[in-house]
Structures are given as structure tokens and as C-alpha cells.
C-alpha positions as YAML, in Angstrom:
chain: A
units: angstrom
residues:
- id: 1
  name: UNK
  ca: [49.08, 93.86, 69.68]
- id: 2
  name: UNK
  ca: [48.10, 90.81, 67.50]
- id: 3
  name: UNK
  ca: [44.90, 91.92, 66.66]
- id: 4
  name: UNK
  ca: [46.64, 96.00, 66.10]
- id: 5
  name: UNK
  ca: [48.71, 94.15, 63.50]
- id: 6
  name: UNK
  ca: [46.87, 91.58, 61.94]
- id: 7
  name: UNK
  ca: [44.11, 94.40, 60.65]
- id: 8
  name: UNK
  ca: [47.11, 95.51, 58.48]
- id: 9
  name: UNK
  ca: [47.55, 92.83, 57.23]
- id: 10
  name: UNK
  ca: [44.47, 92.48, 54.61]
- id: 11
  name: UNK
  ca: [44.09, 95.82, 52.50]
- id: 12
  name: UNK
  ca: [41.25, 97.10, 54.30]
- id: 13
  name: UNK
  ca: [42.17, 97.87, 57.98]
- id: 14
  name: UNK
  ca: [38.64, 99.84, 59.21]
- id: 15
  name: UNK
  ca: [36.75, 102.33, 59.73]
- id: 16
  name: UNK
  ca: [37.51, 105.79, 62.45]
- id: 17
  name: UNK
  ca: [33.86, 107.11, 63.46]
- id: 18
  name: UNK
  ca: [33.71, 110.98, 64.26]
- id: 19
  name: UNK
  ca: [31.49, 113.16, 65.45]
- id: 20
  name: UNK
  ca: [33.09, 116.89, 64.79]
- id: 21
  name: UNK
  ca: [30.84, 120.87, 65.38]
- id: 22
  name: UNK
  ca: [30.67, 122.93, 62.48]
- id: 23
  name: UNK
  ca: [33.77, 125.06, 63.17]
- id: 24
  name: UNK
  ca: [36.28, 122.18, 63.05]
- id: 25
  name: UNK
  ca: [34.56, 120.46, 60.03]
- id: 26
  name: UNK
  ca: [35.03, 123.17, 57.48]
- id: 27
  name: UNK
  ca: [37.61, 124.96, 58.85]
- id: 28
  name: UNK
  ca: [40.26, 122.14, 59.86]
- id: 29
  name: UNK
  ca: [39.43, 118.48, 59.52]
- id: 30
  name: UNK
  ca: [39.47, 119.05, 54.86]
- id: 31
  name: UNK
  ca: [43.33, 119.39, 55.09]
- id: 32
  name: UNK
  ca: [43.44, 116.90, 58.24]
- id: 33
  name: UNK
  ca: [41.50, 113.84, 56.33]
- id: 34
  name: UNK
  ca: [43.33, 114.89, 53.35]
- id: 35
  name: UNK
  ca: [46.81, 114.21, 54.52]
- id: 36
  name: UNK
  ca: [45.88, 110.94, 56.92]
- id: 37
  name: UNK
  ca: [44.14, 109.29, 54.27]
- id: 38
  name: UNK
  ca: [47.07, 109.54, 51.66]
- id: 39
  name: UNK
  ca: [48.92, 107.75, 54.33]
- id: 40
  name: UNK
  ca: [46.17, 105.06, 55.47]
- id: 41
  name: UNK
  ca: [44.58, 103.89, 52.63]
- id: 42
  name: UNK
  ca: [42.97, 101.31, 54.17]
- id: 43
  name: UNK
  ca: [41.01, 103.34, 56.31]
- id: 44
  name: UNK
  ca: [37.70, 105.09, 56.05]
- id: 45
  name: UNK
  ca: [36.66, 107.96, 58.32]
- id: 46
  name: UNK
  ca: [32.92, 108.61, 58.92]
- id: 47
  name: UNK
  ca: [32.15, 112.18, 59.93]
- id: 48
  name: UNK
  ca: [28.87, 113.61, 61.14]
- id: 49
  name: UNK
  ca: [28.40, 117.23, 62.50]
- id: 50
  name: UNK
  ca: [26.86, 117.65, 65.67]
- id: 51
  name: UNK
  ca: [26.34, 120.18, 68.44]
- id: 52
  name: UNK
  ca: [29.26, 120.48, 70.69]
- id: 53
  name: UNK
  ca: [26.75, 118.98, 73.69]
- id: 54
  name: UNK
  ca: [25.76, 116.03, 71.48]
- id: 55
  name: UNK
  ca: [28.72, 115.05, 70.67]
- id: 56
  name: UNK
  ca: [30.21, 114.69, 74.10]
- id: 57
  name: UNK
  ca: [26.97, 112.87, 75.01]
- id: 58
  name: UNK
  ca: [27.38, 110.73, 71.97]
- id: 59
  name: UNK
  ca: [31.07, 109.73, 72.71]
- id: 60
  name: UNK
  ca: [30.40, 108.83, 76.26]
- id: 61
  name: UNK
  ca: [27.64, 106.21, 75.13]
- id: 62
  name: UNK
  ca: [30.22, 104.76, 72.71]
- id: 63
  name: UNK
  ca: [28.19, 105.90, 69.75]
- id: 64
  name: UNK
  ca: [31.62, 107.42, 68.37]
- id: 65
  name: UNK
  ca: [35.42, 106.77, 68.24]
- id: 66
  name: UNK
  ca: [36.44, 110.14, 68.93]
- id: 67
  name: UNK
  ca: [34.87, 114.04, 68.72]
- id: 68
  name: UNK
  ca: [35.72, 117.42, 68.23]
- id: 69
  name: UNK
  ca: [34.16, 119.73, 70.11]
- id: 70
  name: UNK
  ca: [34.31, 123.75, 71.77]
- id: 71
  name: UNK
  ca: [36.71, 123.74, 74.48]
- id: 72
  name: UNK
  ca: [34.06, 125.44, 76.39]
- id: 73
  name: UNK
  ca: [31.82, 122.20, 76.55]
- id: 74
  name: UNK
  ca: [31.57, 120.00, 79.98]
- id: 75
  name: UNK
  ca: [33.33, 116.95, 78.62]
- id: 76
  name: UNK
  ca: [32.65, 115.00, 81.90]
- id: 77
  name: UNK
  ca: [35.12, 111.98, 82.21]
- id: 78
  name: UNK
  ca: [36.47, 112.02, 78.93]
- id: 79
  name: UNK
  ca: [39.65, 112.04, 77.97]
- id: 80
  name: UNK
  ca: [40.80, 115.00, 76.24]
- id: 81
  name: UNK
  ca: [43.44, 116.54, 73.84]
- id: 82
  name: UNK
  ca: [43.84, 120.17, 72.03]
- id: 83
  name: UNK
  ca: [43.03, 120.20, 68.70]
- id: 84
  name: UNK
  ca: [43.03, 123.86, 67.40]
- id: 85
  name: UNK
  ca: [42.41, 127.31, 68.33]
- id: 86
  name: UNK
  ca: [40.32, 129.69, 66.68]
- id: 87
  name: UNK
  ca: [37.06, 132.54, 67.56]
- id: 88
  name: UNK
  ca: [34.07, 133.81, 65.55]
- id: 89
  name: UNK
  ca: [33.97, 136.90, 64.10]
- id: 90
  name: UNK
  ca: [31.01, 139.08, 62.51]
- id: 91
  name: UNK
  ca: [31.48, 139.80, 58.92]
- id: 92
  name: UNK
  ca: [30.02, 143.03, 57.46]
- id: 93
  name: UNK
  ca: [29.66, 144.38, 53.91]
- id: 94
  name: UNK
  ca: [33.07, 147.07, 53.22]
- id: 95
  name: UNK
  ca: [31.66, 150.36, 55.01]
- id: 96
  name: UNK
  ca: [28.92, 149.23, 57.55]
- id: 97
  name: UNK
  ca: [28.55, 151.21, 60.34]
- id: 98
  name: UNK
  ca: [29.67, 148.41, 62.22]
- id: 99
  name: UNK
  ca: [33.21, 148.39, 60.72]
- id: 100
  name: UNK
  ca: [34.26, 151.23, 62.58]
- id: 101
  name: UNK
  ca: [34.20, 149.24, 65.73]
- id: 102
  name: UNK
  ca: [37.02, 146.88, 67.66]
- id: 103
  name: UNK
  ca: [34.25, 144.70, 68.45]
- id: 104
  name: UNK
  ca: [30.83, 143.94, 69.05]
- id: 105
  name: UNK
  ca: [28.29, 142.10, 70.84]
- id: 106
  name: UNK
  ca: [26.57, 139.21, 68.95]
- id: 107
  name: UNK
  ca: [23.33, 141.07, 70.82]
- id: 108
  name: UNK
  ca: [24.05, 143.86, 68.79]
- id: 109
  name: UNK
  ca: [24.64, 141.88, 65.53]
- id: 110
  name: UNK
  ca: [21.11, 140.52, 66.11]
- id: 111
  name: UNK
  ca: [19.80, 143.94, 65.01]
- id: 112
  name: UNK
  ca: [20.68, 143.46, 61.60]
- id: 113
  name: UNK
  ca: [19.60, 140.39, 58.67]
- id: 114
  name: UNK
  ca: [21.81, 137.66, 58.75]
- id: 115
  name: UNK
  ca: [23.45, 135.24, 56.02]
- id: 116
  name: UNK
  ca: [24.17, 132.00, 57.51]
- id: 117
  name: UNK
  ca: [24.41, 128.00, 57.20]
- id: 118
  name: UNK
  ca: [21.07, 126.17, 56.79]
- id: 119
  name: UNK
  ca: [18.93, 125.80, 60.03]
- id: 120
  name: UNK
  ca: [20.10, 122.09, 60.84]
- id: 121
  name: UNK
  ca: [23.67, 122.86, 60.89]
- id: 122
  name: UNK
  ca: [25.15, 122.71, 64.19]
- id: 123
  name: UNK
  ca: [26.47, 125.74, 64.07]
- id: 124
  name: UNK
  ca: [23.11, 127.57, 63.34]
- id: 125
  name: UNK
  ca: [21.31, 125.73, 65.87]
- id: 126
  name: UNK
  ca: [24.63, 127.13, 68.50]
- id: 127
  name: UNK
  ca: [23.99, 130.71, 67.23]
- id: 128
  name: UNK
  ca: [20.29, 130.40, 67.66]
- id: 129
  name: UNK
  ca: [20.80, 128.89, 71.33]
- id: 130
  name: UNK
  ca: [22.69, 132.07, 72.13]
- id: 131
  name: UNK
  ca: [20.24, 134.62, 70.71]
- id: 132
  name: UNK
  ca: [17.52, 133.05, 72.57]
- id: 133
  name: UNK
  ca: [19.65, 133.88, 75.83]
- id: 134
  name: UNK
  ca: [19.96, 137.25, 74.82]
- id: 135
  name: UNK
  ca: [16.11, 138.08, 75.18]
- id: 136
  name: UNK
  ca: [16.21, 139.60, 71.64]
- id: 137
  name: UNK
  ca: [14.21, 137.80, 68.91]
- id: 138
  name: UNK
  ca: [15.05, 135.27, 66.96]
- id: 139
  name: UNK
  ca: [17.64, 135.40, 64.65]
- id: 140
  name: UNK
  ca: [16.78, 137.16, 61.01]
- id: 141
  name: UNK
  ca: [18.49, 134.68, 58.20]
- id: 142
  name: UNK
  ca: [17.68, 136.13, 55.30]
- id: 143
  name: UNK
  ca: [19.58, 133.56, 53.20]
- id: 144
  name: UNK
  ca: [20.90, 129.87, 54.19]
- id: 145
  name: UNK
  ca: [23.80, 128.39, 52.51]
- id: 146
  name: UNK
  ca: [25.86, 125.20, 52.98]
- id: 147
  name: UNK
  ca: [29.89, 126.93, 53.43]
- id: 148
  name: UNK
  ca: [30.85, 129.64, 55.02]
- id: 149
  name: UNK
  ca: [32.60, 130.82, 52.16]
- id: 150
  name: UNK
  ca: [29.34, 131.18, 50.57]
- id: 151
  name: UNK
  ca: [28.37, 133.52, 53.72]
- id: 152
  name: UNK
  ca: [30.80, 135.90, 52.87]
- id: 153
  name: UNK
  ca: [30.03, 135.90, 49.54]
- id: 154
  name: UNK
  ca: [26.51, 137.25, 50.33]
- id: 155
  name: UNK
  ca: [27.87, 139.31, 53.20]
- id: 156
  name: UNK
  ca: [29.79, 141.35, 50.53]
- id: 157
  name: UNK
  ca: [26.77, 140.87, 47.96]
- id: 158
  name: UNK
  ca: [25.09, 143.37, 51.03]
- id: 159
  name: UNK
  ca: [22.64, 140.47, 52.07]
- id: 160
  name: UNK
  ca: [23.33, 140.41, 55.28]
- id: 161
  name: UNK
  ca: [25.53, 140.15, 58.04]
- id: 162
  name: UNK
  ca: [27.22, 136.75, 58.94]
- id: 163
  name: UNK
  ca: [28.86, 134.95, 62.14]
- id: 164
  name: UNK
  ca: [32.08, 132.78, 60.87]
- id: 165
  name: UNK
  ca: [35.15, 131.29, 61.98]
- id: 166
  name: UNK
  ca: [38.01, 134.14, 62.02]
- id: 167
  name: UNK
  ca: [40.36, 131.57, 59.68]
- id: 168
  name: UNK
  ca: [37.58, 132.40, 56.85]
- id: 169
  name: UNK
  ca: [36.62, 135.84, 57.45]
- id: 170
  name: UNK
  ca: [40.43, 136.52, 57.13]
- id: 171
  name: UNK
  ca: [40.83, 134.10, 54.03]
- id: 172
  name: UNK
  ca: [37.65, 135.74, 52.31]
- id: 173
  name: UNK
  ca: [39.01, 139.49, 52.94]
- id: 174
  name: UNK
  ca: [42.19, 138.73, 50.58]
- id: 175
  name: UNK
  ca: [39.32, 138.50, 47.46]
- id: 176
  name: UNK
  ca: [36.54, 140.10, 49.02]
- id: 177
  name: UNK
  ca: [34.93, 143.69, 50.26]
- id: 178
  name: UNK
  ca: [34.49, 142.85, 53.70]
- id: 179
  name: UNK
  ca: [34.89, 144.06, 57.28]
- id: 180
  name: UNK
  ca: [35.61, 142.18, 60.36]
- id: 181
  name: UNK
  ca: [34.76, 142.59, 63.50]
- id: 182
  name: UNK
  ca: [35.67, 140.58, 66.36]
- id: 183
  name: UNK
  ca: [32.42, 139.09, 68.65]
- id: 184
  name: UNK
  ca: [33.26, 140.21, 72.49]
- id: 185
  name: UNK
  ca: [31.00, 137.15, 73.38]
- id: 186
  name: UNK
  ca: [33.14, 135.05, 76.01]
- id: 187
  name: UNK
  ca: [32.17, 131.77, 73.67]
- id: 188
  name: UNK
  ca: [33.14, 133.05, 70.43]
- id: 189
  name: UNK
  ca: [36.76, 132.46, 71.08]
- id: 190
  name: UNK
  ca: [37.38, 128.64, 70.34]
- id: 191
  name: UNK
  ca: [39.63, 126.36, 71.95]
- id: 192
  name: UNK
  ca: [38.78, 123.27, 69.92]
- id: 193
  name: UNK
  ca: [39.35, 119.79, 71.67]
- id: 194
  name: UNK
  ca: [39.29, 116.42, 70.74]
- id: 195
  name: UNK
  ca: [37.61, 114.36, 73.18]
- id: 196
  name: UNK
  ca: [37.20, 110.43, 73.47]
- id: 197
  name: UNK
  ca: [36.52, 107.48, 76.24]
- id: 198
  name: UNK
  ca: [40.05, 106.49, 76.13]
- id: 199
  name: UNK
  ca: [43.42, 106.27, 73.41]
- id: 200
  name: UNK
  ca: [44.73, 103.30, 74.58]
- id: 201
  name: UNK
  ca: [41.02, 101.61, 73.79]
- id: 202
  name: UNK
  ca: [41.83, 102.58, 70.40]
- id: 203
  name: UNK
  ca: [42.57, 100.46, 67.35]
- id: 204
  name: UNK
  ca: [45.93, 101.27, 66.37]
- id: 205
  name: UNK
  ca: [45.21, 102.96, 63.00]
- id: 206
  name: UNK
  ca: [42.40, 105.24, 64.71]
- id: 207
  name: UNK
  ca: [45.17, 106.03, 67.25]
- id: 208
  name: UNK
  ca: [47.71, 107.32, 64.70]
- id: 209
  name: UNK
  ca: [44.81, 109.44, 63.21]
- id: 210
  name: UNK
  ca: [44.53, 111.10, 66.57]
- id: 211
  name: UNK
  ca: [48.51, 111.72, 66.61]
- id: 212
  name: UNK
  ca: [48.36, 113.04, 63.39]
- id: 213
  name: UNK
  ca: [45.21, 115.43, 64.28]
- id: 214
  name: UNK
  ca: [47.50, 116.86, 67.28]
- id: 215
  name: UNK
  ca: [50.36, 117.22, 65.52]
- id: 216
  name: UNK
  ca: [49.14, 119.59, 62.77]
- id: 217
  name: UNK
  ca: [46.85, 117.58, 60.27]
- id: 218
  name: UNK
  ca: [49.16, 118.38, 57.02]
- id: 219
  name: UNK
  ca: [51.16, 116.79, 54.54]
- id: 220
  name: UNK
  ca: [55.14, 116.74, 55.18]
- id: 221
  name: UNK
  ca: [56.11, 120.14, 54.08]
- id: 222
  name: UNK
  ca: [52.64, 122.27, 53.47]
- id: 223
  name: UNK
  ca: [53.08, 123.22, 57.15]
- id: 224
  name: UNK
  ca: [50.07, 124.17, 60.18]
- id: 225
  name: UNK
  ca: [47.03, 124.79, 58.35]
- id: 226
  name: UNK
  ca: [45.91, 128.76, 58.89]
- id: 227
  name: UNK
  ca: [44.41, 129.96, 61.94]
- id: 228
  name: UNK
  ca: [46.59, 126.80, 64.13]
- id: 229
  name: UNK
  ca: [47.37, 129.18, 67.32]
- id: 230
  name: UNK
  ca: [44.54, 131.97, 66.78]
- id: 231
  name: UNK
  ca: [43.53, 133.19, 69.83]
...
């Protein structure tokens, strides 16, 4: 408890390391850093995307405070909390012939080009994983961008098709042309999870910033950020 309080009682009280997959990064964690480090400005938080796999590796070896990873990951012994729910969708140009369907399998997306994030992303490297499984070849990115905002951009451009988190595909459709089309993949829908070796080892300001992760991630007042309970 002494040493909890007496690193608030200089200005600078440390540093949260996290290790968070593509999805949660730009989809959730913006608002979520946003709103804890109004509150804690003594803190710094030091974020680097990962594979789900990775980062459960990289927690368990202490390489990491805390990760967010795909609820459908083996998180062995570590302890574990919900973070947010969410699922991937394909997004297609307004009036591909995909459109027309209730969903599809990311097999069948493989058929087409695809817009996506740049090869190292974590993300990327998941999708590529799971076309490898499929026996189809490899994935056709036509273009590679840094957002998935951008991917949607091109999607509607006619560039491609592109795999993104439903919470954008339905925040793009209010401004752009697009159609979306739920993946019937079992891993597209995403139970995200925070995962660590233990709270209690915590320092007391990295254990707040876990609290405040669970409890919504938002200022007083602006409310869950979109998407919280997707299924």
C-alpha cells in the first residue's frame, strides 16, 4: 500500500505496458486511452499490436502488464476479464453480387481482390492464417492501408473487397456506398478479453486502468462506445 501511494506522490506515477490485436486497437482502446489519461496524467500507456497468440505468450513471460486479445485464444493460466464484443464483417462496393446475401464464407470472399491493412498488421497476418486453412490461395490485396476506415474507403472506390470490424463497416455505411455482409466463419464473431498474470500484482494506477477498461472506457456522460454488446 505504501509503495501504491507513494508513486502518487511525485507527478509522474508510471508507465501501463499493453499488448492489444488489431480489432481492439482501432476500434476500442482511442476512446478508452482517451478518457483514462484525462484522469491519470501521470501515467503513460505503451501499446503494441500483436497477434492474439503472441500476446498471450507475451503476457505469460511477463513481457507485458496486461493484453487484449480474441476470446477465442487459449489463454492458459491467465487471469481473464471481458473487454468488448464485436465480429468481422465483409464489406462490398453498393450492388455486388455479394450484397444480396445474409452471409458469406470468408472462403468465398477469397474469390475476389481484397483492400486491407498492410501485411505486418496483426490482423492481416490473422486473415492470412485463415485463408491458408482454407486450401484456397493466398489472399489477393490489391491495396494496403494503415485504418480500416481507409478500407472502406477503397471498398466503395470499387478496389476491392475488405474484412473489418462490424463497429466500422456500420460507422462507414452512414457516409459511404457500401454493403455488408456478415462472415459465417465461427472466429469472426469477437468476444474480446483482457487477459493478464494477475490484478492484485498490479500497481495501483495500472489497476484502475483495467477497472476503467471493464467498465466502458468513456468519459462521464459520452456513454459505451459503439458496437459495446455486438454480438
Amino acid at each position: 500500500m505504501q509503495g501504491d501511494l507513494a508513486a502518487y506522490s511525485g507527478g509522474a506515477i508510471g508507465q501501463i505496458k499493453v499488448l492489444s490485436n488489431t480489432h481492439a486497437l482501432t476500434e476500442f482502446l482511442p476512446e478508452a486511452l482517451s478518457a483514462y489519461l484525462a484522469l491519470h496524467t501521470g501515467v503513460s500507456v505503451d501499446i503494441v499490436e500483436r497477434t492474439s497468440d503472441e500476446i498471450v505468450g507475451l503476457v505469460a513471460e511477463g513481457a507485458a502488464d496486461l493484453g487484449i486479445v480474441s476470446g477465442t485464444v487459449d489463454t492458459g493460466t491467465l487471469e481473464t476479464h471481458p473487454f468488448r464484443q464485436d465480429r468481422f464483417v465483409a464489406v462490398l462496393p453498393a450492388g455486388h453480387p455479394l450484397g444480396a446475401l445474409e452471409g458469406v464464407p470468408f472462403a468465398e470472399v477469397l474469390d475476389y481482390d481484397l483492400v486491407g491493412l498492410d501485411r505486418a498488421s496483426a490482423i492481416t497476418r490473422f486473415l492470412a492464417d485463415k485463408a491458408m486453412r482454407t486450401g484456397r490461395p493466398p489472399m489477393r490485396l490489391r491495396v494496403q492501408l494503415r485504418g480500416f476506415d481507409a478500407v472502406c474507403r477503397l471498398v466503395e472506390c470499387g478496389v476491392g473487397l475488405g474484412i473489418v470490424p462490424e463497429t466500422t463497416a456500420r460507422r462507414a455505411a452512414r457516409s459511404m456506398g457500401l454493403d455488408i455482409v456478415p462472415l459465417l466463419d465461427p472466429w469472426a464473431a469477437r468476444d474480446l478479453t483482457i487477459c493478464l498474470r494477475s490484478l492484485e500484482g498490479l500497481p495501483i494506477f495500472a489497476r484502475e486502468f483495467v477497472a476503467h477498461l471493464r467498465e466502458g472506457g468513456t468519459r462521464p456522460g459520452l456513454g459505451l462506445p459503439s458496437g459495446a454488446g455486438l454480438g
